[in-house]
N, CA, C and O atoms as a MOPAC input file, in Angstrom:
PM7 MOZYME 1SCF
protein

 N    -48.79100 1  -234.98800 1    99.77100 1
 C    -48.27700 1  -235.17700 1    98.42900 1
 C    -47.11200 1  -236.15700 1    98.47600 1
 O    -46.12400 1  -235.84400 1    99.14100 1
 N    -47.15600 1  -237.64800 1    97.64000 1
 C    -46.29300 1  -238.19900 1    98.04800 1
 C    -45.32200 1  -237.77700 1    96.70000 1
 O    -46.00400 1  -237.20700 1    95.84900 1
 N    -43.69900 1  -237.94900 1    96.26700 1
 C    -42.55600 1  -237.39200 1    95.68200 1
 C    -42.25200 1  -238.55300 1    95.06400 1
 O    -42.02600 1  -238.66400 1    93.85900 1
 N    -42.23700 1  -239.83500 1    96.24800 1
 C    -41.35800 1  -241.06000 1    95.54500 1
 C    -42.42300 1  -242.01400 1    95.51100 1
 O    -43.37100 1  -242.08500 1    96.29200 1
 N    -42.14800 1  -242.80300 1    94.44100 1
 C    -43.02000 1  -244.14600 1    94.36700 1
 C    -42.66200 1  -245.13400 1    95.39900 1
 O    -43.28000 1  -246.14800 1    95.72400 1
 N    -41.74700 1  -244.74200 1    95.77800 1
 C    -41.13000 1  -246.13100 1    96.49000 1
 C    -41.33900 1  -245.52400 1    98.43300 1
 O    -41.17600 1  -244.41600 1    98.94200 1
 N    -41.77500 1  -246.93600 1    99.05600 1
 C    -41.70800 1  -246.96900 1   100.19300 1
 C    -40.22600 1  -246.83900 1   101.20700 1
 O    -39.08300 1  -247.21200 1   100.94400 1
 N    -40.80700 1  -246.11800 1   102.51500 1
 C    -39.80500 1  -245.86100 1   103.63800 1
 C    -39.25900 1  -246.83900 1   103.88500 1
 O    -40.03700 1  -247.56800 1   104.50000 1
 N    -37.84400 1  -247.51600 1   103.68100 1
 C    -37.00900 1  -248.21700 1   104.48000 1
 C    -37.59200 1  -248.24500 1   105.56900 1
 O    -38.19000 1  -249.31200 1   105.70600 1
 N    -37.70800 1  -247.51500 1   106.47900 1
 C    -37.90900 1  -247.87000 1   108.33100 1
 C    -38.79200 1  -247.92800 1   108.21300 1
 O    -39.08400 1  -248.62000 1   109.18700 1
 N    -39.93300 1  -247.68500 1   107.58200 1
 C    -41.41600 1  -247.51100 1   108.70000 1
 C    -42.35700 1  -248.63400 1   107.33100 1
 O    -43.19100 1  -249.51800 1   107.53100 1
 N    -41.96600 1  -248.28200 1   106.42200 1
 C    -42.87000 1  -249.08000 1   105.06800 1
 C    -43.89600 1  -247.92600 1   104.69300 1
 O    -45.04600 1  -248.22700 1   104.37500 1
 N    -43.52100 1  -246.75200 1   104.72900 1
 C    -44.74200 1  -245.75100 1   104.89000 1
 C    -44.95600 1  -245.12400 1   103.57800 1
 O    -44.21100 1  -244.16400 1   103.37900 1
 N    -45.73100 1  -245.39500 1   102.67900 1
 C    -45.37100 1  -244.96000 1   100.97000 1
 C    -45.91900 1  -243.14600 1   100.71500 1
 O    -46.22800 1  -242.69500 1    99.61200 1
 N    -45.92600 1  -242.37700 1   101.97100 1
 C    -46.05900 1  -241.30900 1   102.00000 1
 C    -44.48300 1  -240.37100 1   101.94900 1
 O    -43.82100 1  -240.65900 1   102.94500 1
 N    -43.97500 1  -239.64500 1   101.30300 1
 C    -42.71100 1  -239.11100 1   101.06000 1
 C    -42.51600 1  -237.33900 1   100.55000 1
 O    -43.21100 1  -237.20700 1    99.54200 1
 N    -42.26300 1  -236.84300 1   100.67900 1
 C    -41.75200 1  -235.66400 1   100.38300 1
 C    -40.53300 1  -235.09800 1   100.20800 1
 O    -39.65600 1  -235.37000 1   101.02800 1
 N    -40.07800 1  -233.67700 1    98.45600 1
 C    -39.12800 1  -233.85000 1    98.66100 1
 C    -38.21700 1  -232.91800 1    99.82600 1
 O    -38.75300 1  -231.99500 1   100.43800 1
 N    -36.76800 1  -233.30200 1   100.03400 1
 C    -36.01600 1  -232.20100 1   100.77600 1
 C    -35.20900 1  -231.17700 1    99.98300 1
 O    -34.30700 1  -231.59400 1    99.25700 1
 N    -35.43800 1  -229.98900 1   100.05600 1
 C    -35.21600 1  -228.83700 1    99.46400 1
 C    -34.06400 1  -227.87700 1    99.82200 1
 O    -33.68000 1  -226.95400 1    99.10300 1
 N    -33.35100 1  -228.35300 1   101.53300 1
 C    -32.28100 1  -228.06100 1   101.67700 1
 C    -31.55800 1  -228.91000 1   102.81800 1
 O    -32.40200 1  -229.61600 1   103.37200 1
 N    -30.15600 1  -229.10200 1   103.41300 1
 C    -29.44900 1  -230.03200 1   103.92000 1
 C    -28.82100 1  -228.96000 1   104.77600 1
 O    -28.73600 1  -227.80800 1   104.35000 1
 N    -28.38900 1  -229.29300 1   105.94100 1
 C    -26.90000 1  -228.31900 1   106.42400 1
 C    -25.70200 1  -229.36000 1   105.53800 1
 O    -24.63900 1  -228.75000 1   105.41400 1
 N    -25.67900 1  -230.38300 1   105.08800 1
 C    -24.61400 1  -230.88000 1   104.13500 1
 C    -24.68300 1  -230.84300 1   102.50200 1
 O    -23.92900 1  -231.13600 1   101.57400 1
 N    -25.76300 1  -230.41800 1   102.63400 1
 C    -25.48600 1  -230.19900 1   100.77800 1
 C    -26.18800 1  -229.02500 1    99.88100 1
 O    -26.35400 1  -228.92100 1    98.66500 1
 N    -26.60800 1  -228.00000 1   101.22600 1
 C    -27.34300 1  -226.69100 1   100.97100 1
 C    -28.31700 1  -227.13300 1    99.91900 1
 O    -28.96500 1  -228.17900 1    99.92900 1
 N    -28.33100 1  -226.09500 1    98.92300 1
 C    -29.93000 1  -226.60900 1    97.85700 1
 C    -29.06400 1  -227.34900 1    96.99900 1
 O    -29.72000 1  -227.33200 1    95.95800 1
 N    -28.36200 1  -227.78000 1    96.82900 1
 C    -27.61000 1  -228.51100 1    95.15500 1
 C    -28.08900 1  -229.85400 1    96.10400 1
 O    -29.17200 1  -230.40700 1    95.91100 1
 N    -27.00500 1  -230.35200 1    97.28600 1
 C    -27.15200 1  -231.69900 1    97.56400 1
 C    -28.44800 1  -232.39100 1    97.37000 1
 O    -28.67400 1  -233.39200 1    96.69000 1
 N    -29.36100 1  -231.59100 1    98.17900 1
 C    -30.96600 1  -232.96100 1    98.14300 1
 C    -31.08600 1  -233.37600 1    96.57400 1
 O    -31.31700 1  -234.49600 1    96.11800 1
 N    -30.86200 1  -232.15400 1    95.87500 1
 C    -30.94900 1  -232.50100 1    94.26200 1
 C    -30.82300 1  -233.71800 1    93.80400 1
 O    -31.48300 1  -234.71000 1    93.49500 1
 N    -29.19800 1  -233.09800 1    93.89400 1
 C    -28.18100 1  -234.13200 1    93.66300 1
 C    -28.55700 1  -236.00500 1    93.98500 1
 O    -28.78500 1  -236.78900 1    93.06400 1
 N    -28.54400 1  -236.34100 1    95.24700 1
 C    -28.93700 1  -237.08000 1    95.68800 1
 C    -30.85800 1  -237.80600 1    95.77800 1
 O    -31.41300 1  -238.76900 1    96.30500 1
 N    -31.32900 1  -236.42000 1    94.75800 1
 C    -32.90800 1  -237.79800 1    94.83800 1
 C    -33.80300 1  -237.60900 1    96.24100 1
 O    -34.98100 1  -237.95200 1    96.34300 1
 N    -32.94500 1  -236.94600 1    97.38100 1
 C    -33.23300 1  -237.18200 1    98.74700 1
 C    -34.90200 1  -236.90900 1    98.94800 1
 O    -35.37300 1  -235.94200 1    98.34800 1
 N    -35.65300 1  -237.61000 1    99.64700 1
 C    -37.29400 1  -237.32100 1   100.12500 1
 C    -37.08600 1  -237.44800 1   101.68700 1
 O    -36.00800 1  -237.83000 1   102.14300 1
 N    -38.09400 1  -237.13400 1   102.43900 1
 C    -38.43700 1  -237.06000 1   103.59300 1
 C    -39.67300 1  -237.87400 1   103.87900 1
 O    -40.76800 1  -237.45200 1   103.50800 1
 N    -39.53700 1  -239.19700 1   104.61700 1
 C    -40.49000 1  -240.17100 1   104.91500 1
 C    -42.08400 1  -238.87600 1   105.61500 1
 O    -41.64100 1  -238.08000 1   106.44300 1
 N    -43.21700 1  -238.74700 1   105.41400 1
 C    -43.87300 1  -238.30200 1   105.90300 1
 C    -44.37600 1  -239.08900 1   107.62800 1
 O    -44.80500 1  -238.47700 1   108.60700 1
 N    -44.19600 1  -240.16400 1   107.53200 1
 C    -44.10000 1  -240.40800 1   108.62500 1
 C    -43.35300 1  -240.45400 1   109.96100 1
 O    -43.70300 1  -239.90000 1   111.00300 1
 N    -42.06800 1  -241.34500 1   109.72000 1
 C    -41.56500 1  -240.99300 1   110.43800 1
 C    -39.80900 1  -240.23000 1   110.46800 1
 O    -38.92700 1  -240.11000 1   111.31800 1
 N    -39.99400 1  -239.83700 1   108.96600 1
 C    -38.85500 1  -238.51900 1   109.46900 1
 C    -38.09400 1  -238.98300 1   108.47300 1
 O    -38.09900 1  -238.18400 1   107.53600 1
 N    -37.31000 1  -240.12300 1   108.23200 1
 C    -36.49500 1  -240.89100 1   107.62700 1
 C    -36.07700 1  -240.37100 1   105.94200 1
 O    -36.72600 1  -240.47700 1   104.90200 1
 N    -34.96000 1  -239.88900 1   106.16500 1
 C    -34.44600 1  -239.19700 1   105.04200 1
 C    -33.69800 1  -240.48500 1   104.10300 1
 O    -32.75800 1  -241.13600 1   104.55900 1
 N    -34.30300 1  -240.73400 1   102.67900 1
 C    -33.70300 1  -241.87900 1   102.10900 1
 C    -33.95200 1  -240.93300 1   100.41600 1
 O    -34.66800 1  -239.98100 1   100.10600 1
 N    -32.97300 1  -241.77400 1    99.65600 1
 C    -33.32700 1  -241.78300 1    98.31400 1
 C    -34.56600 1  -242.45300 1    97.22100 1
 O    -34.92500 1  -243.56500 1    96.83500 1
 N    -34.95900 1  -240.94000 1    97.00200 1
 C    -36.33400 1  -241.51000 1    96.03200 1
 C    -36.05500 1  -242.42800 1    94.86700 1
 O    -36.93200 1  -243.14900 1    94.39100 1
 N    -34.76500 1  -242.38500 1    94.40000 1
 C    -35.07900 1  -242.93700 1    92.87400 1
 C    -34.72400 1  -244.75500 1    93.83400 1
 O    -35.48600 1  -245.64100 1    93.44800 1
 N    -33.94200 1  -245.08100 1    94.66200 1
 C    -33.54900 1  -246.21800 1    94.73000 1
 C    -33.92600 1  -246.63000 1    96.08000 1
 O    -33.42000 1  -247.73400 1    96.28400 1
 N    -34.67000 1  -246.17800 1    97.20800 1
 C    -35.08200 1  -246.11000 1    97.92800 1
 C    -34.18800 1  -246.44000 1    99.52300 1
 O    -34.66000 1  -246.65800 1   100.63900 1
 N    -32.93700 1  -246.37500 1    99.12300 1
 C    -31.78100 1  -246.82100 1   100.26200 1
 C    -31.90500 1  -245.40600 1   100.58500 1
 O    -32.20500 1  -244.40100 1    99.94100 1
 N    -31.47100 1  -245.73100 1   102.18300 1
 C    -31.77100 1  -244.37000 1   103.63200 1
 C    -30.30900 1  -244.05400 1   102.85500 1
 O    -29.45600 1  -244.64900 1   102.19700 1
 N    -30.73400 1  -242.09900 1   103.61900 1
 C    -29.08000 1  -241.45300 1   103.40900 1
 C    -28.37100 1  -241.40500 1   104.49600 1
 O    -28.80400 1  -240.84300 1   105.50200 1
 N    -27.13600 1  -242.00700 1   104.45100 1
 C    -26.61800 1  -242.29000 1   105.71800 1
 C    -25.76100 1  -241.67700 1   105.77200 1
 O    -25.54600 1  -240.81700 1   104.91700 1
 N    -24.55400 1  -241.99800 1   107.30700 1
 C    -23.56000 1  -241.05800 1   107.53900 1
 C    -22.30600 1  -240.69600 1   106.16100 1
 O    -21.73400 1  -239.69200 1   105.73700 1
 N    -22.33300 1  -242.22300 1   105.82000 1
 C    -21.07200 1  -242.61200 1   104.32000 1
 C    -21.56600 1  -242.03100 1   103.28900 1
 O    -20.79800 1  -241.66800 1   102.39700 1
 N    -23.32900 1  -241.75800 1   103.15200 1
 C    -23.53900 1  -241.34600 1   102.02400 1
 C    -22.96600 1  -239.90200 1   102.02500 1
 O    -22.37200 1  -239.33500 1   101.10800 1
 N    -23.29000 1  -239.41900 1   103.30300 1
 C    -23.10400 1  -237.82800 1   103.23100 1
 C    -21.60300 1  -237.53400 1   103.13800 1
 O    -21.27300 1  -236.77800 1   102.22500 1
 N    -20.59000 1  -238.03900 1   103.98300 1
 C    -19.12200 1  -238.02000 1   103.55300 1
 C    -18.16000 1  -238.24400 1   102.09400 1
 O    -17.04800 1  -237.85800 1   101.73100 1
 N    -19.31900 1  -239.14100 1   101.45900 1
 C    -18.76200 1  -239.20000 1   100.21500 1
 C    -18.45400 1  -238.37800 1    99.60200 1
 O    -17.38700 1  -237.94300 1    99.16900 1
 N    -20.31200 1  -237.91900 1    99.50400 1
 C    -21.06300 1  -236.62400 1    98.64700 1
 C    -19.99200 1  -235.57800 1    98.91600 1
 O    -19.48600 1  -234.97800 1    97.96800 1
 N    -19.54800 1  -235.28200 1   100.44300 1
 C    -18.50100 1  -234.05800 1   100.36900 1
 C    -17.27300 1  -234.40000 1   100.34000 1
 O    -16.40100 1  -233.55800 1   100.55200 1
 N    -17.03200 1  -235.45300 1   100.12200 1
 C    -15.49900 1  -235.51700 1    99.78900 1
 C    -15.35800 1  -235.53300 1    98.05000 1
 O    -14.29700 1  -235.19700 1    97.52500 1
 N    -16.45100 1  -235.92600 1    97.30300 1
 C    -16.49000 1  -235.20600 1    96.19500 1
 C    -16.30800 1  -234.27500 1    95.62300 1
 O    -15.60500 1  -234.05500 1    94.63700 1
 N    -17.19600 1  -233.40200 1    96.45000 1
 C    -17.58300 1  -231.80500 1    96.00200 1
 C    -16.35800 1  -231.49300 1    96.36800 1
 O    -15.42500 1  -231.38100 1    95.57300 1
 N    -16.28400 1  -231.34600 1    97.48400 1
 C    -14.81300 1  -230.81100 1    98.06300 1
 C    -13.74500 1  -230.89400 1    97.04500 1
 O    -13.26300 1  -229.89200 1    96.51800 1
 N    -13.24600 1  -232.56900 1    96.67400 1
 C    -12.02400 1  -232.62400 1    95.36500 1
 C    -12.28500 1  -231.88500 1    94.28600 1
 O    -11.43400 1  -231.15500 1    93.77800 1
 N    -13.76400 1  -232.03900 1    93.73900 1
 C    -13.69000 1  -230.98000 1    92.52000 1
 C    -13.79500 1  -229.87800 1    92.96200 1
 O    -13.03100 1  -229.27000 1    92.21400 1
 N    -14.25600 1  -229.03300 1    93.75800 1
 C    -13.86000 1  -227.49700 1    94.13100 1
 C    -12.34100 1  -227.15300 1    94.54600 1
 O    -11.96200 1  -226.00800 1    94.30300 1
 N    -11.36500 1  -228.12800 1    95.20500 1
 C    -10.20700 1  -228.20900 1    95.93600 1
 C     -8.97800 1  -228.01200 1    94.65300 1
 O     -8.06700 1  -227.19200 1    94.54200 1
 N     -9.39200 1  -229.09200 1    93.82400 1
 C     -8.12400 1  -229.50000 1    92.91700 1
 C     -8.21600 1  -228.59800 1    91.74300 1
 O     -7.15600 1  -228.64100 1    91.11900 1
 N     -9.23500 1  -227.65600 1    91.11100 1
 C     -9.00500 1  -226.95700 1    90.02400 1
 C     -8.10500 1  -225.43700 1    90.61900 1
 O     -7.49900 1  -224.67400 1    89.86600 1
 N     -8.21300 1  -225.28700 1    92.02500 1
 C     -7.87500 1  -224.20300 1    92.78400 1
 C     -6.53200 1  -224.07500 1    93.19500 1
 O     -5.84700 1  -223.05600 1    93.28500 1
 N     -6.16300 1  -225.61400 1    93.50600 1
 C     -4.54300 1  -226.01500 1    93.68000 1
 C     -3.93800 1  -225.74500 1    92.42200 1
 O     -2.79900 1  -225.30400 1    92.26900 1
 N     -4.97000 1  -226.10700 1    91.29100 1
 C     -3.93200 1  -226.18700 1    90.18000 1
 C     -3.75400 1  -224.84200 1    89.28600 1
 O     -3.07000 1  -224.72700 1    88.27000 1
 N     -4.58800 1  -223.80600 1    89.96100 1
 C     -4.45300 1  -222.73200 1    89.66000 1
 C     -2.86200 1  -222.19100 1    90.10200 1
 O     -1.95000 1  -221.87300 1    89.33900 1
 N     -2.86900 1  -222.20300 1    91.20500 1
 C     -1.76500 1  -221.61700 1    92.39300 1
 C     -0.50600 1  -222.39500 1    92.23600 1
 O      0.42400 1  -221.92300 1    92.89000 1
 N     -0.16000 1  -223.71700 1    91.38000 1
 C      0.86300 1  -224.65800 1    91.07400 1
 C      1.16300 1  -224.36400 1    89.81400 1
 O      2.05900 1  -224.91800 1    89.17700 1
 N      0.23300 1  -223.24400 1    89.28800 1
 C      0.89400 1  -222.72600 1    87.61200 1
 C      1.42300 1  -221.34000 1    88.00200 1
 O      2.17500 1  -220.80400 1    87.18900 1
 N      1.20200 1  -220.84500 1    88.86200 1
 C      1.78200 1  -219.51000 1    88.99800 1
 C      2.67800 1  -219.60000 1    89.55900 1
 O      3.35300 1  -218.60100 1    89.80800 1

């Protein structure tokens, strides 16, 4: 079953599936991110735009999440 219209960056392989969980973004991230799984050779990239997910993508993604979970929590504890 292919997920994305668009072909594998590495391999050119227009076979894809999606990813349903991450150790970096549990079930929200793959969401979040579009993410498929090249059926061929492994290659985890974005379905809607077809760029691989890389190390920067994934650091972003949690330095995101992180600020919005981080800063409503600080600003709890800076009013009390």
């Amino acid at each position: 079953m292919t997920d994305s219209p668009l072909n594998c960056p590495q391999c050119n392989n227009i076979g894809a599936t999606k990813v349903n969980f991450t150790f970096w973004g549990g079930l929200i991230g793959p969401k979040i991110m579009k993410q498929v799984r090249c059926i061929a050779c492994g290659q985890n990239f974005n379905g809607q735009t077809g760029k691989p997910i890389t190390a920067g993508t994934i650091i972003g993604y949690s330095a995101a999440v992180l600020g919005i979970c981080i800063i409503p929590i600080m600003m709890i504890f800076l009013v009390i």
